[in-house]
N, C-alpha and C positions, 0 to 999 in steps of 0.2 A: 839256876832258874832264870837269873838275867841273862844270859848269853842265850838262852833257849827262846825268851821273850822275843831279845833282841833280833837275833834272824827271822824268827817268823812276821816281826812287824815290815821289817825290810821289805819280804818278800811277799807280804801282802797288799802292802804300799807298791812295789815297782808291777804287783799283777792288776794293781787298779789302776796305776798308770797316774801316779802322783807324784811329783817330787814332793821335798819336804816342805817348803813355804805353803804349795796346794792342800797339804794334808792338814796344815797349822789353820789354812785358810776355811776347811771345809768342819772341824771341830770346830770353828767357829774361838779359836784364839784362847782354848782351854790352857793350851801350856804353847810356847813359845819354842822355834825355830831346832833352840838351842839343846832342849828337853827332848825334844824330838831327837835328834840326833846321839844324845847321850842314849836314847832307851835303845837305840838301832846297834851301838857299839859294847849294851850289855855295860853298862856304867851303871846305871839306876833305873828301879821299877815305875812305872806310874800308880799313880791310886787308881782303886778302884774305879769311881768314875771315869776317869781319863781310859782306861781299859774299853769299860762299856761304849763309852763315845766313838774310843778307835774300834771296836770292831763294828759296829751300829754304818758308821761311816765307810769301813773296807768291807763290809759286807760279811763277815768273817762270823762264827760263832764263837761265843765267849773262850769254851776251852781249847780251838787251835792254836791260839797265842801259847799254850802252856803243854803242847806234845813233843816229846822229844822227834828231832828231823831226823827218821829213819831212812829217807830215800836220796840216794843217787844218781844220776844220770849222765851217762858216758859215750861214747861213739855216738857224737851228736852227728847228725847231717842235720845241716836248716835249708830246706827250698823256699826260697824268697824273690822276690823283684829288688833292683840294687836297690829303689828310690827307700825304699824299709830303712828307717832311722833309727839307731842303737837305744833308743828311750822306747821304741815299739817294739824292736825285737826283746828287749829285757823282760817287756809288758807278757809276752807271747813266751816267752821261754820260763815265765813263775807260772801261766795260767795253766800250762803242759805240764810242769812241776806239779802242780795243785791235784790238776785232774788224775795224774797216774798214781798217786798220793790215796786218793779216795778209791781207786778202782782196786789197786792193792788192799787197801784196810776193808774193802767189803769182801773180796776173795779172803784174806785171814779171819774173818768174824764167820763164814761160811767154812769154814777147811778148807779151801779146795789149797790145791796144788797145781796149777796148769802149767805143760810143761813143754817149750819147744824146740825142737830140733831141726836144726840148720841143715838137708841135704846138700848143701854147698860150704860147710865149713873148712875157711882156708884156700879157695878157691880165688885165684887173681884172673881179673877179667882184666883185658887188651886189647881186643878186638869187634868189632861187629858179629862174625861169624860165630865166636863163642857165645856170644848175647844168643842168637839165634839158637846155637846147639843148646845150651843150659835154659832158655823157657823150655823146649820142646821136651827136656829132662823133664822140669817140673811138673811138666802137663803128667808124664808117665806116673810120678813117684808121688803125686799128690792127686795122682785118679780123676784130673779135670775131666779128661775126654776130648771128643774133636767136636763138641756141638759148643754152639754160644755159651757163655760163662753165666754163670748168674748171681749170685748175688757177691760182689768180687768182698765188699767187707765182711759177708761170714764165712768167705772162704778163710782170711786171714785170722779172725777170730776161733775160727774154728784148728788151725793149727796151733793155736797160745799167742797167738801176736795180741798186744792188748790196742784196741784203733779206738781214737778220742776224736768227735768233730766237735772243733770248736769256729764261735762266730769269729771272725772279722774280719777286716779290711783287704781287700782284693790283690793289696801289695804280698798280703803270706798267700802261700800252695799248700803246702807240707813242711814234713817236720819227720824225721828217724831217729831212736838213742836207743840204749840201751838202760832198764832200770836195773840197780843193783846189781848193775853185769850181767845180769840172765835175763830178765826179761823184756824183750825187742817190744818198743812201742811205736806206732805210727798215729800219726797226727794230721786231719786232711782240714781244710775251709769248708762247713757246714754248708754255709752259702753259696758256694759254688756249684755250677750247674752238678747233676748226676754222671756225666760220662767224663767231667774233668774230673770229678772226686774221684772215682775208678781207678781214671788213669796215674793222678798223684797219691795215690793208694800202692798201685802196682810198680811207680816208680820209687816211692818211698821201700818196694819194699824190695826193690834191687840193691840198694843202698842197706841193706838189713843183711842181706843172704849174701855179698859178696865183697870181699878184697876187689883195688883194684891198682892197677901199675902206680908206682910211684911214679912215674917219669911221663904221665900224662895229665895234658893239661884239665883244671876243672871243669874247661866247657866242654870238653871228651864228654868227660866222666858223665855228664850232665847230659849230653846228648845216646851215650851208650842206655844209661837208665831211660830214656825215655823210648829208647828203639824195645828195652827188653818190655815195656809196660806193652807199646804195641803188639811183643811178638808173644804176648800170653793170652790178649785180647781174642788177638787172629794170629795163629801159627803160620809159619810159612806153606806148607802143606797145604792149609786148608784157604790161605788166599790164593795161591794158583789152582786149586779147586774150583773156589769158589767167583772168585774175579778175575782169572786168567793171568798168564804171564806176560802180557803186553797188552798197555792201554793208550791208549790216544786223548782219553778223556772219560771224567765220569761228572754226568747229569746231577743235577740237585734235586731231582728225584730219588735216583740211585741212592745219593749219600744219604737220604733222608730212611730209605728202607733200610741200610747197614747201619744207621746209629740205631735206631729201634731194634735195628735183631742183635747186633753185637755187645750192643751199650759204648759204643763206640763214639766221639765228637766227630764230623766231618772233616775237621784239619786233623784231627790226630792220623787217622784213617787216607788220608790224601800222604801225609806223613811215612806212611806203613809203606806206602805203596810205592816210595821214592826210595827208601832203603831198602827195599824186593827189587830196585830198576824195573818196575812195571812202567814205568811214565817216565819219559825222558824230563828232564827239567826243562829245558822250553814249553813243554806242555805243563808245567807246575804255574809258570808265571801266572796266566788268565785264573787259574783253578784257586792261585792262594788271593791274588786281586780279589776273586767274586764270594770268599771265605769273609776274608778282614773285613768286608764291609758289613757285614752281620754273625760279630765277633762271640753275641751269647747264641748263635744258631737257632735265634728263635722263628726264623721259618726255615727250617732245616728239621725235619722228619716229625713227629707227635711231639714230641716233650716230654712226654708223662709219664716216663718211668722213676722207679726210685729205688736208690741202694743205700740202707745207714746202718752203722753198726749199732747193734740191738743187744749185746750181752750185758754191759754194763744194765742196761734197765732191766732186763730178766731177771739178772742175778738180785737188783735191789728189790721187785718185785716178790722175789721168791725169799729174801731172808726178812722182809716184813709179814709175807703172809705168815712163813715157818716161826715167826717168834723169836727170831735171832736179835731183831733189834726193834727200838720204839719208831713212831710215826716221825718222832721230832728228829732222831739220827737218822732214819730215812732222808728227811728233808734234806740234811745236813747233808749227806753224803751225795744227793742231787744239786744242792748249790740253788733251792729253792726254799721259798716262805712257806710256812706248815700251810698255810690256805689252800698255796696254790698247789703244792704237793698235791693235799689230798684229792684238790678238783683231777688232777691229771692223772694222779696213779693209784688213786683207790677206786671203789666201786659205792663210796658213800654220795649221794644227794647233796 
């Protein structure tokens, strides 16, 4: 039971993004530096009160501290900005822990079983042109079509990908692992406009579906996921269809029509069209200038679309109405206050 304590204090402290002193600091100097450390190493219990304080404080409910760690996470990819500090990534890497934690324990309190299958397993990407060939696969084998995509996170929830948005800092994009070896999670910035979440959706999830050369470097690797997001967006096909095989230049009108019908960012898309060689790179220089200066593309086409993944609250919706579990494990398994719960996800007054 100490050793079980112990980790989950750890890991509830490094997801609230506390060292130890902070944590001594924020119970307000109940037990000391040193107690703290012993209880993270599975040496000795706290009391009761020191319990309540520590979870009151990490936001935690009482009986997390005391469930066995059922979950693993393996073939990590983290998409991050380098400036990301290893005290931030640890913070990011429990709070994805946490999240795929509860998303599993609400899928086992429901039965289900969801189950997904990799048409790419085993598959080593190397090149450009296979990025091109293997979206234009998925389009077939996963029934997209040739029309705009819609809503790119229930497509992926809809195959078993489990997809978690969480808030923070503009320094993370994403996030790929495997739980428990089988099942593939993706992890996008909430807060991030709609057509970057897409896009670090679709790139996270090349990094799921695909091996790739060992003998390439990771800013390849980094740049082929980010060609395959474009070419699921917009097929090759269907951008020389649709916007022809040679450009000269395209209008911020223009971009402003294709991010609202594609769900597409304007740089992504200006991107697409440099790895098609639609646009010579001399013509990129002006196009990425008049981009960078209005980096969230807020006058860059409506704005007003929106794509989130939605099953996680269905399913907690659906096994509170069904009786599966109480109001207060609902809350729990949302990571909110029973008030606020109920205001948001009941139909009580």
């Amino acid at each position: 039971m100490k050793e079980i304590f112990g980790q989950r204090l750890l890991n509830a402290r490094k997801q609230a993004g506390f060292s130890q002193d902070e944590l001594v600091e924020k119970i307000e100097g109940l037990v000391k530096k040193t107690a703290i450390a012993k209880y993270e190493r599975g040496e000795m219990m706290p009391k009761p009160k020191v319990i309540e304080m520590l979870a009151k404080v990490l936001k935690q409910p009482m009986d997390y501290f005391f469930k066995p760690i059922s979950l693993s996470i393996t073939k990590v990819e983290f998409r991050a900005k380098s400036s990301m500090g290893a005290r931030l990534e640890e913070q990011l890497r429990q709070t994805i822990a946490n999240g795929t934690e509860r998303y599993l324990e609400l899928e086992e309190l429901l039965g289900l079983n969801s189950v997904f299958v990799n048409p790419f397993e085993g598959v080593v990407i190397s090149s450009s042109e296979q990025i091109e060939h293997y979206a234009a696969e998925l389009h077939n084998i996963w029934h997209l079509g040739k029309n705009p995509l819609g809503s790119i996170m229930g497509i992926l929830e809809d195959q078993g990908i489990k997809v978690i948005e969480i808030e923070s800092t503009n320094h993370f994009e994403g996030f790929s692992a495997l739980a428990n070896n089988k099942y593939p999670v993706i992890v996008v910035r909430k807060n991030a406009t709609t057509e970057r979440r897409r896009f670090t959706a679709l790139h996270e999830l090349a990094h799921t579906l695909f091996l790739f050369d060992e003998g390439l470097p990771a800013s390849k690797v980094e740049k082929l996921c980010h060609q395959f997001a474009g070419a699921v967006l917009i097929p090759r096909e269907v951008f020389f269809r649709e916007f022809g095989s040679y450009r000269t230049d395209f209008s911020r009108r223009e971009l402003g029509i294709i991010k609202d019908k594609y769900g597409i960012s304007a740089i992504a898309f200006v991107k697409r069209a440099s790895d098609l060689g639609v646009i010579s790179q001399p013509r990129l220089i002006p196009l990425y200038s008049m981009l960078r200066k209005d980096p969230l593309e807020k006058h860059i086409g409506s704005n007003n679309s929106t794509d989130n993944a939605t099953r996680f609250d269905q399913l907690l919706v659906r096994a509170l109405t069904e009786g599966y579990i109480s109001l207060a494990k609902a809350a729990e398994l949302a990571q909110l206050e029973l008030d606020t719960f109920i205001q948001n996800y009941t139909d009580n007054d």
